[in-house]
NUVOSE-721511 format. One record per residue: x, y, z of N, C-alpha, C in turn; residue in three letters. Coordinates in pm, whole numbers, padded with zeros to 5 digits, always signed. Layout:
XYZXYZXYZALA...
end
This chain:
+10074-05028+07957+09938-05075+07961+09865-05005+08075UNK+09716-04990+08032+09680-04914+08143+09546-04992+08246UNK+09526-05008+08298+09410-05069+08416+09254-04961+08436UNK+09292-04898+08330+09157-04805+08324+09025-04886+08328UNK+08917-04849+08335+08787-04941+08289+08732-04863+08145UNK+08692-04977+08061+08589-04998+07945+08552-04866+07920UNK+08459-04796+08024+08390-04671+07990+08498-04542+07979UNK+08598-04546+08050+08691-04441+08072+08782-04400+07938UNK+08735-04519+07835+08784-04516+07697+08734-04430+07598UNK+08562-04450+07616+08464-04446+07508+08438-04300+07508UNK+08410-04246+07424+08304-04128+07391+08149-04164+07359UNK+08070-04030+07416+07946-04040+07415+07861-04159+07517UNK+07950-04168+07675+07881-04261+07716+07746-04171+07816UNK+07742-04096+07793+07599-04019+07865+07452-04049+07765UNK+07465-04133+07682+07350-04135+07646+07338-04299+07713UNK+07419-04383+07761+07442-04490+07774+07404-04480+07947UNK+07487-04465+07986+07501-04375+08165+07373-04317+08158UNK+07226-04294+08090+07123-04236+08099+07031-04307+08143UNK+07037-04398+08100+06971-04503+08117+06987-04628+08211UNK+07105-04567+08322+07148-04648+08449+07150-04547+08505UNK+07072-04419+08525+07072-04352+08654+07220-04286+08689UNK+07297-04249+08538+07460-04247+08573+07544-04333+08587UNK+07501-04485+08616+07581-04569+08630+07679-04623+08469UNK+07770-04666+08470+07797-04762+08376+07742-04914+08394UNK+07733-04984+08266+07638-05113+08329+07736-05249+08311UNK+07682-05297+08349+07802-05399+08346+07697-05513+08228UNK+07817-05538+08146+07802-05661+08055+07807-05791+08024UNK+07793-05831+08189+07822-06004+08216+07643-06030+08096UNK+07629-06127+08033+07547-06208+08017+07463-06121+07895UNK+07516-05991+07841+07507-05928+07733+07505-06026+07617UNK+07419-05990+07540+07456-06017+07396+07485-05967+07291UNK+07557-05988+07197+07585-05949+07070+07483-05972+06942UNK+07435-05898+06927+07313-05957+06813+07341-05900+06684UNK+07450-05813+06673+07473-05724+06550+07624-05704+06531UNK+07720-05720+06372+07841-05668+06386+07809-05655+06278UNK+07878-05523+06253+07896-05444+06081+08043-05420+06042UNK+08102-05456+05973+08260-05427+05950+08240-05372+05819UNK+08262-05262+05798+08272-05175+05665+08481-05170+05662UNK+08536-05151+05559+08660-05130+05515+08713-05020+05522UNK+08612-04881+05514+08684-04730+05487+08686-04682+05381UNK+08738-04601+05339+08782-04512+05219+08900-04442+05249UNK+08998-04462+05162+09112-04431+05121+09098-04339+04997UNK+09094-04200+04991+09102-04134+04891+09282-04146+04815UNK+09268-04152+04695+09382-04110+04626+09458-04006+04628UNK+09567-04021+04577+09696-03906+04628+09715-03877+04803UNK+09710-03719+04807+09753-03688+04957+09691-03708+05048UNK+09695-03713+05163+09596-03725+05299+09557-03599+05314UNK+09446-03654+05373+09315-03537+05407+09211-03577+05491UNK+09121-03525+05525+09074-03566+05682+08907-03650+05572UNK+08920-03691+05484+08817-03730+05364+08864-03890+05437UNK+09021-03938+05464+09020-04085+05486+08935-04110+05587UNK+08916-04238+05583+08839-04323+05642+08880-04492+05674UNK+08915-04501+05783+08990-04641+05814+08886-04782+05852UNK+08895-04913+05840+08780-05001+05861+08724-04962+06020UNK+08577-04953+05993+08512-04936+06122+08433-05015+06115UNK+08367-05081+06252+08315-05177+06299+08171-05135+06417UNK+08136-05163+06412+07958-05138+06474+07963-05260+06524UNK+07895-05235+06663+07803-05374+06738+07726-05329+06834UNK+07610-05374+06819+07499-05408+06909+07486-05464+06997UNK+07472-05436+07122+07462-05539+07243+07335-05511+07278UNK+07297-05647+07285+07128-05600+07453+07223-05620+07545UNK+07188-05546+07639+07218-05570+07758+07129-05555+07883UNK+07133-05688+07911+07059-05744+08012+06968-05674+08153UNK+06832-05613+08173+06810-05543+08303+06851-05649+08399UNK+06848-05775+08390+06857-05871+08508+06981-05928+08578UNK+07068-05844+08489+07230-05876+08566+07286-05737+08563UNK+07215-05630+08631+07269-05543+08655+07264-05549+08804UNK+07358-05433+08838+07367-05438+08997+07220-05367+09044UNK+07163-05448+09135+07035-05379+09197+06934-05368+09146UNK+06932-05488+09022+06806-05483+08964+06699-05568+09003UNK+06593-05472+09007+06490-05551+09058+06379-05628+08948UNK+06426-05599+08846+06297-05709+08738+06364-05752+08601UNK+06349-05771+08499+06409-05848+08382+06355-05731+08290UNK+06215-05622+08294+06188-05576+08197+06252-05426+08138UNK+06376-05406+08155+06399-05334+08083+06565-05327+08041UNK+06533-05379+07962+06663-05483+07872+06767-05329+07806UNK+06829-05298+07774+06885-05217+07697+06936-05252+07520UNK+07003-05181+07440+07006-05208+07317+07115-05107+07303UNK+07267-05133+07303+07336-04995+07273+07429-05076+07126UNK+07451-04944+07088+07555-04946+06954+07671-04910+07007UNK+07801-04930+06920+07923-04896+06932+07979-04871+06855UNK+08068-04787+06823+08110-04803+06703+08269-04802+06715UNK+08400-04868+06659+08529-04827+06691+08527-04790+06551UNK+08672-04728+06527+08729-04702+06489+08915-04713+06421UNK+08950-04718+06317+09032-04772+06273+09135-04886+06309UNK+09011-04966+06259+09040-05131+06348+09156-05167+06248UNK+09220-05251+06340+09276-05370+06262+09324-05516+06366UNK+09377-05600+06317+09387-05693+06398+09300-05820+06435UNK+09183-05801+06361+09029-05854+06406+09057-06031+06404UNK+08988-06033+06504+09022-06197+06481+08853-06221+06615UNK+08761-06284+06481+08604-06330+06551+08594-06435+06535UNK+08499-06510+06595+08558-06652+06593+08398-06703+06678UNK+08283-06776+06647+08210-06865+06668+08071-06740+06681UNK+08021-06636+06597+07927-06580+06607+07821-06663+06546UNK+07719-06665+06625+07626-06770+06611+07492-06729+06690UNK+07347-06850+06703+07264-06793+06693+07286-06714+06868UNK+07330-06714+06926+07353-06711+07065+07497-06623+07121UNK+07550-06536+07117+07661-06474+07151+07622-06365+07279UNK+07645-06441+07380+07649-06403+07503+07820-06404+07586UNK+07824-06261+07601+07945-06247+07669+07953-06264+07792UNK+08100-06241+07851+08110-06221+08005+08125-06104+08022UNK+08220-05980+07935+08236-05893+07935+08326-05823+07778UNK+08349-05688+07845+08436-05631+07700+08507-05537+07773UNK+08650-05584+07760+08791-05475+07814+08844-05419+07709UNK+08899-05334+07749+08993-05258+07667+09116-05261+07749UNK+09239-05281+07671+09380-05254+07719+09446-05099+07650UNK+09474-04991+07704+09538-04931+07617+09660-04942+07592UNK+09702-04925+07446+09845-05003+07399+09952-04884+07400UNK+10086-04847+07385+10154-04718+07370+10166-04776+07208UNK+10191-04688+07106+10216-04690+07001+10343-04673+06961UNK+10448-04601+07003+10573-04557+06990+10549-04431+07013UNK+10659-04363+06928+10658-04180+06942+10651-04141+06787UNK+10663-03985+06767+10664-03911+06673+10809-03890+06659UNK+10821-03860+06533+11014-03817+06458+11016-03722+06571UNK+10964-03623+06652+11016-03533+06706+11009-03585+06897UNK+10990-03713+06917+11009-03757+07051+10868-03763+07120UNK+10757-03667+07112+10649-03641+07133+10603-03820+07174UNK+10517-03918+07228+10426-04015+07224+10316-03988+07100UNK+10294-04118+06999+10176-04107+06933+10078-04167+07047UNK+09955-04122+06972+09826-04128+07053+09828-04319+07124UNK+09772-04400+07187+09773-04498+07177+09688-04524+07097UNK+09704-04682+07070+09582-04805+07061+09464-04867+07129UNK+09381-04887+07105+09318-04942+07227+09298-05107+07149UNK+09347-05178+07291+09283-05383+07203+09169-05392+07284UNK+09075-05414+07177+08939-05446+07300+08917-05617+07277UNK+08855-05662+07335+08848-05798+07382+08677-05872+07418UNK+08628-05954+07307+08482-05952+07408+08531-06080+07420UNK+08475-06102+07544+08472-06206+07652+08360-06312+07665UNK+08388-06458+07576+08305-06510+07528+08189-06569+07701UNK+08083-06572+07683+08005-06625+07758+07935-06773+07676UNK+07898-06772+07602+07872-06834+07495+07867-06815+07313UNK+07939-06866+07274+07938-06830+07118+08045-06699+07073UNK+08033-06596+07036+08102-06508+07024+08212-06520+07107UNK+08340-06466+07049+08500-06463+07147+08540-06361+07048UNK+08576-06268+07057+08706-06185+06974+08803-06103+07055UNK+08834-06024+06957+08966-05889+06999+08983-05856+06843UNK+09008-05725+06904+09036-05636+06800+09118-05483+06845UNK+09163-05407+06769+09263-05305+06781+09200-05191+06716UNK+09197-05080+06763+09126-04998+06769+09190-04855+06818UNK+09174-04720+06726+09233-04571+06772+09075-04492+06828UNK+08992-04539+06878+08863-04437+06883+08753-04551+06897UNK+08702-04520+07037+08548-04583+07058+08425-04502+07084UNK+08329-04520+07077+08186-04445+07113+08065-04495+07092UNK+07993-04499+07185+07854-04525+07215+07724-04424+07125UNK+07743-04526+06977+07634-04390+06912+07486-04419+06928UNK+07445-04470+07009+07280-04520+07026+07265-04604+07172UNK+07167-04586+07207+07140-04664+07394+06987-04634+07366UNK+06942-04732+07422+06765-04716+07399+06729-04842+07475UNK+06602-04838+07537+06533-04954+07560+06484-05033+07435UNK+06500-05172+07487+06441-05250+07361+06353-05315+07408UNK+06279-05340+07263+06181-05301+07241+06133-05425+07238UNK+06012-05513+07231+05989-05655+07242+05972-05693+07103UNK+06015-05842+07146+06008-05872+06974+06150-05933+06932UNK+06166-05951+06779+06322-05962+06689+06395-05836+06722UNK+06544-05862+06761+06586-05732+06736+06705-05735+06594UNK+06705-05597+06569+06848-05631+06436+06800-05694+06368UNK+06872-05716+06248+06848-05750+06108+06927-05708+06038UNK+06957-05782+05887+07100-05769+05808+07070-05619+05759UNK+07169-05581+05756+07177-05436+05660+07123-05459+05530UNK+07020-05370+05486+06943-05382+05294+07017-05209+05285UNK+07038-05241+05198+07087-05135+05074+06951-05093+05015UNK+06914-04918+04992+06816-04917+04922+06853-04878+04752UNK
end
C-alpha cells in the first residue's frame, strides 16, 4: 500500500492545479452533484485495444471557501473525473446533498505476470462522506477531464440522449 496523495495518482491534473495557482485543492466540504457509470464494451472474439471496461464520471464543485487562504466564497470550482476500469462499486445514500470530507486513493499491488514482472496496480478510491454520499470503488486509471469555474445558477443535469 502506498501513502501517496490523491493528486499523485491522477492524470491531467494541470488543468485542475490551474485554477489554484498550482496548488492541488483540497476537498473537505466538496460536493458531488454528478455520477455517470456507463458498463464498457467488450468486443467479441480476441482482445484489442477497441475494449472498453465500466467507467465512471463525477462532478465535484469544489468549494472557494474551504480552500487554504481563501479570501471570499466567489469562486467555486466544477471539476470532472473520470476512472477507469472500475469494479467493486459500492454507493450508498446519494441524495439531494452529497458533501464530502474528502477522496483518497490507496494503491493496491495486483500480483505479478507468468514471467515474475509486477502487474500494474489498482487504485481503491474512497469518497469520504461529509453528508449524504459515502462510497469506494476500484479502479486501473484516473484523470481530471474538465476544471472550470462555475457558473451561477443549477449545475448538472441527467444525461438526454439525442
Amino acid at each position: 500500500m502506498s501513502n501517496k496523495s490523491f493528486e499523485s495518482f491522477v492524470e491531467g491534473t494541470e488543468a485542475l492545479r490551474a485554477l489554484y495557482s498550482g496548488a492541488w485543492p483540497c476537498f473537505h466540504d466538496a460536493e458531488v452533484i454528478e455520477m455517470h457509470f456507463w458498463r464498457g464494451h467488450v468486443h467479441p472474439g480476441d482482445w484489442d485495444e477497441r475494449n472498453v471496461f465500466p467507467i465512471v464520471t463525477i462532478k465535484i464543485l469544489i468549494l472557494e471557501a474551504t480552500q487554504p487562504g481563501a479570501t471570499d466564497a466567489g469562486h467555486d470550482v466544477l471539476a470532472s473525473f473520470r476512472f477507469y476500469d472500475v469494479d467493486h462499486v459500492h454507493i450508498q445514500d446519494f441524495n439531494h446533498n452529497n458533501s464530502i470530507v474528502a477522496l483518497t486513493v490507496t494503491e493496491q499491488p495486483r500480483g505479478t505476470f507468468t514471467g515474475g514482472d509486477p502487474l500494474p496496480p489498482s487504485f481503491l478510491v474512497t469518497i469520504e462522506r461529509g453528508f449524504g454520499l459515502v462510497g469506494s470503488f476500484r479502479c486501473s486509471r484516473m484523470e481530471v477531464i474538465a476544471a472550470e469555474r462555475a457558473l451561477k445558477g443549477p449545475l448538472g443535469g441527467p444525461q438526454v440522449s439525442p
